[in-house]
DONU-44948 format. One record per residue: x, y, z of N, C-alpha, C, O in turn; residue in one letter. Coordinates in steps of 0.2 Angstrom, whole numbers, plus 2048, in hexadecimal, padded with zeros to 3 digits. Atoms other than C-alpha are relative to their C-alpha. Layout:
BEGIN
 n.px n.py n.pz ca.px ca.py ca.pz c.px c.py c.pz o.px o.py o.pz residuo
    X    Y    Z     X     Y     Z    X    Y    Z    X    Y    Z       A
...
END
This chain:
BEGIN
 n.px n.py n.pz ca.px ca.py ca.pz c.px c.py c.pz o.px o.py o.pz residuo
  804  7FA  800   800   800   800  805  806  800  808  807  805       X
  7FE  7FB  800   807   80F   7FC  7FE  807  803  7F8  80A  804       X
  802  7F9  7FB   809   820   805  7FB  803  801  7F9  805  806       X
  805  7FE  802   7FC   828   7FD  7FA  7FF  805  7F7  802  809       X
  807  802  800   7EF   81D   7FF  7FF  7FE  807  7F9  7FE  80A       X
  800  801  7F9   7F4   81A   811  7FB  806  803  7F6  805  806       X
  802  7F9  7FE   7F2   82D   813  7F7  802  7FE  7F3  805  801       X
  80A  7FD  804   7DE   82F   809  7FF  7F8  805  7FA  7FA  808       X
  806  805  7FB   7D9   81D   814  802  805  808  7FC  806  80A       X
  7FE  7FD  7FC   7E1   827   823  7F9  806  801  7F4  806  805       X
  803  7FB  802   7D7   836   81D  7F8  7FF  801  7F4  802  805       X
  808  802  7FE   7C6   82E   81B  7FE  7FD  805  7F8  7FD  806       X
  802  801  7F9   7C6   827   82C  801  804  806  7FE  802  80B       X
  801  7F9  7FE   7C9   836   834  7FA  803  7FF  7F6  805  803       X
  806  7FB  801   7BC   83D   82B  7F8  7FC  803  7F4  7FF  806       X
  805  807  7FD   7B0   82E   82F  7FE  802  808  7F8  802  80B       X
  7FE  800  7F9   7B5   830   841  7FD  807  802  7F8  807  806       X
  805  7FA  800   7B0   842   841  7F8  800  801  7F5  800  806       X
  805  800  803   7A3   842   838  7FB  7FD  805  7F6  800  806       X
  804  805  7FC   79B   833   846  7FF  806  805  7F9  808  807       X
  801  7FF  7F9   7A0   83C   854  7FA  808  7FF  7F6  809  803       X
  804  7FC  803   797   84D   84C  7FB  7FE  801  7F9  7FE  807       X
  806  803  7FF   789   845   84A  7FB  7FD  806  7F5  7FE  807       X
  801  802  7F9   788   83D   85B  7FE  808  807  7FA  808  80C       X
  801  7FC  7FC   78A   84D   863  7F8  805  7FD  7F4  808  7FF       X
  807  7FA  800   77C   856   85A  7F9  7FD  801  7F4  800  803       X
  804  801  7FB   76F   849   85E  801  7FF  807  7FD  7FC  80A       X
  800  7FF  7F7   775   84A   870  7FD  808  802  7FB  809  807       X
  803  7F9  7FE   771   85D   86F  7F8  803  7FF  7F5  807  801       X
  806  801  801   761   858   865  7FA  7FF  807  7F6  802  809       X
  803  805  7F7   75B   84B   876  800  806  803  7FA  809  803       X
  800  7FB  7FA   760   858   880  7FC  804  803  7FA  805  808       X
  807  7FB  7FF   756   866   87C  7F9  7FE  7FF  7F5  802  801       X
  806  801  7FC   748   85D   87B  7FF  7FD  804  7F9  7FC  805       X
  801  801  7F8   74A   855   88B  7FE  805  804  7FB  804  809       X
  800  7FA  7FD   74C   867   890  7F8  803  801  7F5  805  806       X
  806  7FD  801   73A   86C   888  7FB  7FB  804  7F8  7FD  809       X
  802  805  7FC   733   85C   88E  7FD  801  807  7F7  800  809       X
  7FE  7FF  7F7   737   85F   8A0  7FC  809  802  7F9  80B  807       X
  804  7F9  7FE   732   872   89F  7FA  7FF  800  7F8  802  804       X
  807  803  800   720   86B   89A  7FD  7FC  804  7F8  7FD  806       X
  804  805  7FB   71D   85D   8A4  803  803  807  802  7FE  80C       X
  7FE  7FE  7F9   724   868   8B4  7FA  806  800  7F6  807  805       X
  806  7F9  801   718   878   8AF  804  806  803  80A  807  801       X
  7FE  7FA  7FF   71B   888   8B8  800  800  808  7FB  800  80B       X
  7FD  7FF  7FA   725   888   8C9  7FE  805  804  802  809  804       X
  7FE  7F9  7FD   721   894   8D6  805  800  806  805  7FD  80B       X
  7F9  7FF  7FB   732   899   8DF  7FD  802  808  7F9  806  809       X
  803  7FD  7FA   730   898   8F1  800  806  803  804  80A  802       X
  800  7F8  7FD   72B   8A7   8FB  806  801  804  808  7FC  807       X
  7FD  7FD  7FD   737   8B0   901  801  800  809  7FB  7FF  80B       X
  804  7FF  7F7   736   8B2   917  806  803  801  80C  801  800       X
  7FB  7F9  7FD   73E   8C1   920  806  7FE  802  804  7FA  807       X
  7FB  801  7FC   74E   8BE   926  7FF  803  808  7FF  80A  808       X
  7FE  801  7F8   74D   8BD   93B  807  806  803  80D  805  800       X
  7FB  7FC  800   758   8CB   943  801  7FC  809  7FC  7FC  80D       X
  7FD  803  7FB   763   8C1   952  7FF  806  805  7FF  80C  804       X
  7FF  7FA  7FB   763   8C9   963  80A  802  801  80B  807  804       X
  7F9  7FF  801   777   8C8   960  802  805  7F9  807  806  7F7       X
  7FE  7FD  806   775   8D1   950  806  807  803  80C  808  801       X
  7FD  7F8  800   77B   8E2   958  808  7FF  802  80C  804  801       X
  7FB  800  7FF   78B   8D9   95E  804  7FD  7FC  80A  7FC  7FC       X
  7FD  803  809   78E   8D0   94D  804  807  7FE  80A  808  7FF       X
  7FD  7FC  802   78F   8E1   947  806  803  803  80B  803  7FF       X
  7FB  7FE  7FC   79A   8E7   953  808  7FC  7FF  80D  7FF  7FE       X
  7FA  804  803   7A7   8D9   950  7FF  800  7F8  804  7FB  7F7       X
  800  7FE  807   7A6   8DB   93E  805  807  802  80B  807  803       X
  7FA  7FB  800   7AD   8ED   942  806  7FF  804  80A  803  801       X
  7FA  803  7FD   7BA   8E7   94C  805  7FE  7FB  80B  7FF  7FB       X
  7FB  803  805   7C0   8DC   93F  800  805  7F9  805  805  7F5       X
  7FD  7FC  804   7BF   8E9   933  805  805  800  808  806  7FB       X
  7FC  7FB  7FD   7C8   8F6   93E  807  7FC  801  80D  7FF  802       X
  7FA  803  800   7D5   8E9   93F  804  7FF  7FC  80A  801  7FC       X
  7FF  800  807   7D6   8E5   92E  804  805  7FD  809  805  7FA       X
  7FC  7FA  803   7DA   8F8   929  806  801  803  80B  803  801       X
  7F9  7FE  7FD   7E6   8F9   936  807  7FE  7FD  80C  801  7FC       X
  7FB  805  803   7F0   8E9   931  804  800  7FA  80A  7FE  7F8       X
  7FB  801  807   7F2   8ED   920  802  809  800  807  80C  7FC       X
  7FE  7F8  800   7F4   901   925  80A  7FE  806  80F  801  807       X
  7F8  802  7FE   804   8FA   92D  805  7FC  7FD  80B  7FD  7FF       X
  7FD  802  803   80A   8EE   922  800  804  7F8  803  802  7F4       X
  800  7FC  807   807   8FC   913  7FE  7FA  7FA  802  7FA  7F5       X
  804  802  806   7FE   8F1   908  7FA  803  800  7F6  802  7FC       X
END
């Protein structure tokens, strides 16, 4: 067998092999989306749970307070290391 011929049977099995896998992937993205539509129809319309107030702790005011701490710390640290 000569180089050539080596090179074009090379050539169409590459292309072959493509070709498949192309293929493969566009009805996978076919399934896909209508699995997607599927699902959006047989589920209907969702309503998102409500929302509910977030609760203010009786520790809230000293949350706060250690928050500032740790930020007045922060500016110091790096006000002394000059970064």
């Amino acid at each position: 067998m000569a180089l050539s011929e080596m090179l074009m049977s090379g050539l169409e099995l590459m292309v072959l092999g493509m070709g498949m896998v192309f293929m493969f992937l566009a009805v996978l993205i076919v399934v896909m989306r209508g699995m997607s539509v599927l699902a959006a129809r047989l589920e209907g319309e969702v309503e998102p749970p409500e929302a509910k107030p977030l609760a203010v702790s009786a520790g809230a005011a000293s949350d706060l307070r250690l928050i500032a701490a740790i930020s007045a710390a922060v500016t110091r640290y790096r006000s002394t290391r000059g970064a």
